[in-house]
N, C-alpha and C positions, 0 to 999 in steps of 0.2 A: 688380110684381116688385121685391123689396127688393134694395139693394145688396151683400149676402153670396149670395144665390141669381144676382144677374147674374155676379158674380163667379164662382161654379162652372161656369157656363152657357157665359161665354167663355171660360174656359180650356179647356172642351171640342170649342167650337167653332172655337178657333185652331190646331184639330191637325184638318189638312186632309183627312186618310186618313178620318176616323170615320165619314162616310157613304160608304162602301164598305165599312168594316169591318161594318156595321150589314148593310148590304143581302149581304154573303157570309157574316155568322151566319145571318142568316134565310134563305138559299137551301143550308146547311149542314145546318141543323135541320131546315128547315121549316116554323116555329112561323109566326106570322102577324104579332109584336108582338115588335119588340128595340128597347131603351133604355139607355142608361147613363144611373145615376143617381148622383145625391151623396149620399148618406146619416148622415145626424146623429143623433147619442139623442132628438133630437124632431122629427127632419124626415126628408121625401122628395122631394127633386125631380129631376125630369126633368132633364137637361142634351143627350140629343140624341134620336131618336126613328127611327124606321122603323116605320109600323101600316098594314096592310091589313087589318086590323078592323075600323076605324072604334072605336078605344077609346076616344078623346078626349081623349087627353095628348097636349101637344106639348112644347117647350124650353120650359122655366120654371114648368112648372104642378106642383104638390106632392101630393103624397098624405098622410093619415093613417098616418105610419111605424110604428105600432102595428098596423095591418091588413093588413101588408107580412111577407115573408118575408125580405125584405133586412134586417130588424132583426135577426132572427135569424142572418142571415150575418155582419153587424157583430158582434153579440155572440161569434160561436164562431172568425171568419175562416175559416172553411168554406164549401166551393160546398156550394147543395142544386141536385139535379136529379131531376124526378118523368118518368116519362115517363106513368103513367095512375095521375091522383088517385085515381080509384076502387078502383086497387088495390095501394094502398099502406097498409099499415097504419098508418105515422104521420100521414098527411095527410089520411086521407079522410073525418074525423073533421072535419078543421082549417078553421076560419073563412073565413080568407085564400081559398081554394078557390071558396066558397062566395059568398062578396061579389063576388069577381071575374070566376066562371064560367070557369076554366080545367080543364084536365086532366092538360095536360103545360107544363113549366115549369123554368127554370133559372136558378139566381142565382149567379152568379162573383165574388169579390171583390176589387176593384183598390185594389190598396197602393200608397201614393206610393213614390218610394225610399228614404226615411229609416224606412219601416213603418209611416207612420201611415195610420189609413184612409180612402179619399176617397170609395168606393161603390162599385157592383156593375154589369157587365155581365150582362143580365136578359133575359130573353125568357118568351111565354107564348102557347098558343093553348086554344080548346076544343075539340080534337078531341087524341086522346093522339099522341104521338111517340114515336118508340127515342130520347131524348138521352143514353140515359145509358153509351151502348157507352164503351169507353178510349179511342179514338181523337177519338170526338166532345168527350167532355170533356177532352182532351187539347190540342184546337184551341181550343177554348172559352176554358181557362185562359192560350194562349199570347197570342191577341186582348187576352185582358186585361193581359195582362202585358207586351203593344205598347201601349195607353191608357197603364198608368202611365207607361213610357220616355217617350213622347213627353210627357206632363203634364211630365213633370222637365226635358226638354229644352226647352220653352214657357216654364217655371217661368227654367230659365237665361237665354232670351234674353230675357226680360221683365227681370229682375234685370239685364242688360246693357245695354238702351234704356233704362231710368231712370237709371241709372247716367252713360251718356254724356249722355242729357238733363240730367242737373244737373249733369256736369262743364260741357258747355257754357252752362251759365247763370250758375255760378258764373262762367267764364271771363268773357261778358259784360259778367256786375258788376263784375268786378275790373277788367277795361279799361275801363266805363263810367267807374268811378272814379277809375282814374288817370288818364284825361285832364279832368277835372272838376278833381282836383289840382294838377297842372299845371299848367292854365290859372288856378286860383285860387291858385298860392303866386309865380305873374310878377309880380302886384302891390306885395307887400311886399319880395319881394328888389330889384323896382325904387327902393321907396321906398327901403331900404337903402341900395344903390349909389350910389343920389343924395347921403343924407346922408355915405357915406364919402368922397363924391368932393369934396363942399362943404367940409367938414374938414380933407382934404389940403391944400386952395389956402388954405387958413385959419392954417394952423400951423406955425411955423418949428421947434419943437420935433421933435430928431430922434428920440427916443425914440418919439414921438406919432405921427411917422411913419410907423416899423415898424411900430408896432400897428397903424394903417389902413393897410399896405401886405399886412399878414397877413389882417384880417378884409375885405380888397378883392378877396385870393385866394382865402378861403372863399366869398364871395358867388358870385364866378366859379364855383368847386366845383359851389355848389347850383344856378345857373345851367346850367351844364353836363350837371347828374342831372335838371332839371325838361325841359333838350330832349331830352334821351334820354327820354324820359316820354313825353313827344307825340309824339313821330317812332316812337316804337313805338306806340303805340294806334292812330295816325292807319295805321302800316302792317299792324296785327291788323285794323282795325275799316273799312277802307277801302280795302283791295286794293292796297297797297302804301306805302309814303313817296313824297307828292307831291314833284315836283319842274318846275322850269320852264326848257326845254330851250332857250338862243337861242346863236346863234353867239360864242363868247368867244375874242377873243385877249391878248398876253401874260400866258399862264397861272400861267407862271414864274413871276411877281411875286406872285401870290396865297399860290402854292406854297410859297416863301422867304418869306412873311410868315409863313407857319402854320409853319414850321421856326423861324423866329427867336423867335415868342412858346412854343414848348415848349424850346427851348435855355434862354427866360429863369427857364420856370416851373420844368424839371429841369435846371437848371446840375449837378447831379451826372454827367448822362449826355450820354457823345458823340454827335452826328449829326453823317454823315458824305454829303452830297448832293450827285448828279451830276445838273442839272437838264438841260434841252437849252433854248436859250433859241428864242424866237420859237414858241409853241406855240397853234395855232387850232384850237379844237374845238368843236362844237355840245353843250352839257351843259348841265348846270347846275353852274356854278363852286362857288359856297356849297357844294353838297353835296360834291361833287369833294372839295372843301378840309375838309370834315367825314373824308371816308373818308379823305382822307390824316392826318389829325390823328388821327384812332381807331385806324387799322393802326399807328402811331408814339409814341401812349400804350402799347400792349398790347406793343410793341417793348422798350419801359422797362422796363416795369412786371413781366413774366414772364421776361424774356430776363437772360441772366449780365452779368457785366459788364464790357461791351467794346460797340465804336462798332454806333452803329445804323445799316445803312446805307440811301440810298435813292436807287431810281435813279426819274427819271419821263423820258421819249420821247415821240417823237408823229410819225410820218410821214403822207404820203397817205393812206395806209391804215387805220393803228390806233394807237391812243392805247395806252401801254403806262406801268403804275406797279409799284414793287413796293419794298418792305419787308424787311429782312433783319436779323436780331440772332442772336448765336451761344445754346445753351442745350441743354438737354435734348433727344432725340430726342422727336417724339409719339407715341406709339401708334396704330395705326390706327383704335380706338375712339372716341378723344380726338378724332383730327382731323375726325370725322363728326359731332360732338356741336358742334364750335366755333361755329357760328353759328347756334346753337341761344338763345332769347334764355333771359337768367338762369342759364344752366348757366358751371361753374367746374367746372376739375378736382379731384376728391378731395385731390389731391397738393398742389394747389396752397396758398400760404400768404398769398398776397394776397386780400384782401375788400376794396378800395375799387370804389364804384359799386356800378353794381346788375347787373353780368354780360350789357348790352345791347348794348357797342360795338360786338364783332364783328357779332351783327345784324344792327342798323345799316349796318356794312357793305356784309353781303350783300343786305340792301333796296334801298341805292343803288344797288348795283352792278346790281341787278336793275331798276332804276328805266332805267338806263342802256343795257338790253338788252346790258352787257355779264355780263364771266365774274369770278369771284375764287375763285382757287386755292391751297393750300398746301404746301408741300414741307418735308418734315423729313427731312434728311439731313448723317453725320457732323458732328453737333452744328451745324450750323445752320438755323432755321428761317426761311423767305422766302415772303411771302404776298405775290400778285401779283395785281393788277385790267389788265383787259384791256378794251378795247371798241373798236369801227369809230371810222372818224376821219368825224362824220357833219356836217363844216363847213359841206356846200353843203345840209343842210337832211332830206337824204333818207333820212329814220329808217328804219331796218332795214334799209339797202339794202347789197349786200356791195360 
């Protein structure tokens, strides 16, 4: 069986109804032998079967389309229906009859939906039949006209599992590659860093300075886009951003470092920090100090311009952070999209990064079995992370 004949053969056999339709044509008729077939200007094949004959066709086997009356129905898009060859004046003469040992017979034609033609629901015995009352060929035609609907419906969810199959392949690649990326541009930003850091201790010149104190904050930059690279792949490709949870105290100090190194990097913008000091929590600090450092770029970087502020807490109970800068209301839209990775609002007018911090975020915070929530109201927006105070060890436990 060639691959254009298995082709026709399963898309008739993916539409589940056809042997039922098959066997209540034939207990409608009475004929002995119903088939749908595919019919082409030089082909005949079977695509599903019902024979209490013993004809000898089954799914995939072809006839001589020239010895067929379904050519005939291709050519004119007309049902024929005989009910007794012998006394029919146009058939009783005709070959077809004659090769095949029938008497009574009927050929339907099933149009895709776009009109083109795909082949005929068919039946045939050799003893005659009434098929040709209104009502019989009125079922007949509708049977057919259920084959097509469903081929087009087959046709659509096949057009949909390919589709999603190579979105997610594509997807794959593109993640396979950007952590392949990643991992291979740490080495030369390293070697960079190193040279710009060797250079500084080198050179009294202040001019020479700035310029390695700029191209020291670009490396930082691309630093910063290559861990957003990994900490997304590793969270697409590996069920979530790893993290490694041991009991941390003076968190504060962590806290205020990452406040003081974005105060130095945007001296243009205010932060304004109520920390609580003495804070023990079972996390992972690092990442902690990533989500607060990302809620507090995205603070700058979108929010008007007035102090950023941040509270972070911590009781028995629950570790509590949260973020706040004045600016736009969000739209409800918007705020379901935000931690969406790579999505940026239309509106928006900033393009630095790659649109992954929020993410990010919401990875950690989900790393952390905690919550992060956002509130936009009377122009100010406050994005807040929550999680159990889990110090003594006992993850998930309230």
């Amino acid at each position: 069986m060639n691959t254009k004949v298995m082709t026709y053969v399963r898309e008739i056999e993916a539409i589940g109804a056809v042997p039922k339709i098959l066997e209540t044509v034939a207990s409608l008729t009475g004929v002995g032998f119903v088939a749908i077939a595919h019919v082409a200007e030089t082909s005949w094949t079977a695509c599903a079967v019902w024979d209490k004959l013993d004809f000898g066709l089954k799914a995939g086997d072809g006839l001589d389309v020239t010895t067929t009356l379904c050519e005939e129905v291709r050519s004119t898009r007309g049902s024929i229906v005989i009910d007794h060859v012998e006394l029919s004046e146009q058939y009783r003469e005709h070959r077809t009859p004659r090769i095949y040992g029938f008497q009574s017979y009927f050929s339907i034609p099933i149009l895709r939906r776009d009109g083109s033609y795909f082949g005929t629901l068919c039946g045939l015995d050799p003893k005659p039949m009434t098929l040709s009352a209104a009502t019989t060929v009125s079922t007949l035609e509708l049977f057919a006209q259920l084959v097509s609907g469903q081929l087009e419906t087959e046709r659509l969810h096949a057009a949909a599992r390919t589709d999603l199959s190579d979105e997610r392949e594509t997807a794959e690649l593109r993640e396979q590659f950007i952590a392949v990326l990643g991992h291979d541009l740490r080495t030369p930003l390293n070697a960079f860093q190193n040279g710009v850091d060797l250079l500084g201790m080198k050179t009294r010149d202040d001019a020479m300075l700035q310029i390695l104190q700029r191209m020291g904050r670009s490396v930082d930059r691309m630093s910063a886009l290559v861990d957003d690279l990994v900490d997304f792949t590793r969270g697409r490709m590996g069920g979530g951003i790893a993290v490694s949870l041991r009991e941390e105290r003076g968190l504060e100090l962590q806290f205020g470092q990452v406040i003081a190194e974005l105060r130095a990097i945007h001296s243009e913008a205010e932060i304004v920090d109520i920390i609580q000091s003495g804070i023990s929590l079972c996390c992972d600090a690092g990442r902690l100090c990533q989500l607060l450092s990302n809620l507090i770029k995205n603070a700058i970087v979108h929010g008007a311009q007035a102090p950023v502020q941040v509270l972070v807490t911590c009781t028995d109970r629950r570790f509590f952070m949260s973020v706040t800068n004045e600016g736009d209301a969000l739209p409800p839209h918007v705020v379901q999209q935000l931690f969406k990775p790579y999505w940026r609002s239309p509106s928006s007018t900033h393009h630095e990064g790659l649109g992954l911090g929020l993410y990010i975020v919401a990875e950690i915070a989900r790393a952390h079995q905690g919550a992060i929530d956002v509130a936009s109201l009377d122009g100010r927006v406050c994005f807040t992370f929550s999680m159990l105070n889990l110090e003594r060890g006992h993850l998930g436990a309230p």
